[in-house]
N, C-alpha and C positions, 0 to 999 in steps of 0.2 A: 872729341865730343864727350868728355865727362860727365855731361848731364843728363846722358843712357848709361844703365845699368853694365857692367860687362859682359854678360849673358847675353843680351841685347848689340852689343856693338861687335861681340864676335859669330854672329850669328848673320846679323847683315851686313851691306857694304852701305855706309852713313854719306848723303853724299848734299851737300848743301848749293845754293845758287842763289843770287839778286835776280828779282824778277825784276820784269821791264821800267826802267823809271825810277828806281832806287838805288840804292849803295853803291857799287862799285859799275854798275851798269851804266847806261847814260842815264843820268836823272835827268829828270824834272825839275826844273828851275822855276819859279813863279815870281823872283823876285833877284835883283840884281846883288841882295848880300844880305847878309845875318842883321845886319842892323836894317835895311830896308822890311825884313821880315819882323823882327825884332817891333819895332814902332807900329806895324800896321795892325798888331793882337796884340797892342801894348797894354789897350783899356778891356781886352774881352777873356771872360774867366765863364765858369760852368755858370749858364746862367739859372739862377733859383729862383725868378719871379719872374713875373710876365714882362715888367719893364727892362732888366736884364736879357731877356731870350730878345728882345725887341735890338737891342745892344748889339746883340752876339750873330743875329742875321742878316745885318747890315753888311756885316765885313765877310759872312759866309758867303754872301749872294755872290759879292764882289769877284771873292776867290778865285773861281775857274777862270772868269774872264781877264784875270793878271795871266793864270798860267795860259792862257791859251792865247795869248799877246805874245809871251816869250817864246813857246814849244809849239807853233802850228804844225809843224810839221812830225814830230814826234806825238804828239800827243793824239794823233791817229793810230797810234802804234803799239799802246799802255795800255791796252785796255785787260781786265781778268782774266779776258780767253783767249787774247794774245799770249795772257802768262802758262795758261795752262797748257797750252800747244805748244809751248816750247818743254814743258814738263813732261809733255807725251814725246817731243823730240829725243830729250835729256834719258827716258824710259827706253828709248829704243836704240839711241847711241850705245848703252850698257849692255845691251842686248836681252834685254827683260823682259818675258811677255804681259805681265801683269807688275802693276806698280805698287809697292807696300811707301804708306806714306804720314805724318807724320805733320798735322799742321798747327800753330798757336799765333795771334791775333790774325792779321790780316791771312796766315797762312790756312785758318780755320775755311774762308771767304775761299779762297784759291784752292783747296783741297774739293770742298764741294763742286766749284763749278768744275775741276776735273772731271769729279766721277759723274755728272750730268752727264760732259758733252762727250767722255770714255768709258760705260759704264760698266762693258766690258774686258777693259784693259787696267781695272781697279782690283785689287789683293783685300791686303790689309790696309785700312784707313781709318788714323787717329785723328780727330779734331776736337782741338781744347776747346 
């Protein structure tokens, strides 16, 4: 983890994980391939006008209902406090009573609903 200072990485133990639905875990599929994904936000960019946002939640609306075609059954399963409960899991397989943590984009979103639904088994907590 180069991207913590060394004072920092020899101080704790750095320990990372996919939470439910992304990378190396089972993802979430919405779409049968990169080119299927690829064409369906072919024409949709940040929209700047009102006629653009009109554009761009046509294909938003859409969205869940692709992945929830492909994942019905997983997709019960992804939800943030699924994630966090596996981070309270992960907090106590280490044998940690209190968890120092460390979140940026979507980790920011995951780090709070932790310390909501654990508030007491929260340390230190960074969110970008």
């Amino acid at each position: 983890y180069p991207a913590f200072p060394e004072a920092v990485r020899q101080r704790f133990d750095l320990i990372s994980w996919d939470p439910r639905g992304v990378g190396n875990s089972t993802a979430v599929k919405c779409f049968a391939s990169g080119k299927e994904l690829a064409a369906f936000f072919a024409n949709v960019s940040v929209p700047l006008s009102e006629h653009e946002e009109q554009v761009w939640i046509r294909p938003s609306a859409d969205f869940p209902r692709r992945c929830k075609e492909r994942n019905p059954e997983l997709l019960e399963h992804v939800s943030t406090a699924d994630s966090a409960q596996d981070l309270d899991f992960l907090r106590a397989a280490v044998g940690e009573e209190k968890l120092n943590y460390y979140g940026a984009s979507y980790g920011t979103f995951l780090g709070a609903t932790y310390v909501n639904m654990f508030p007491s088994r929260a340390n230190r907590v960074i969110l970008d």
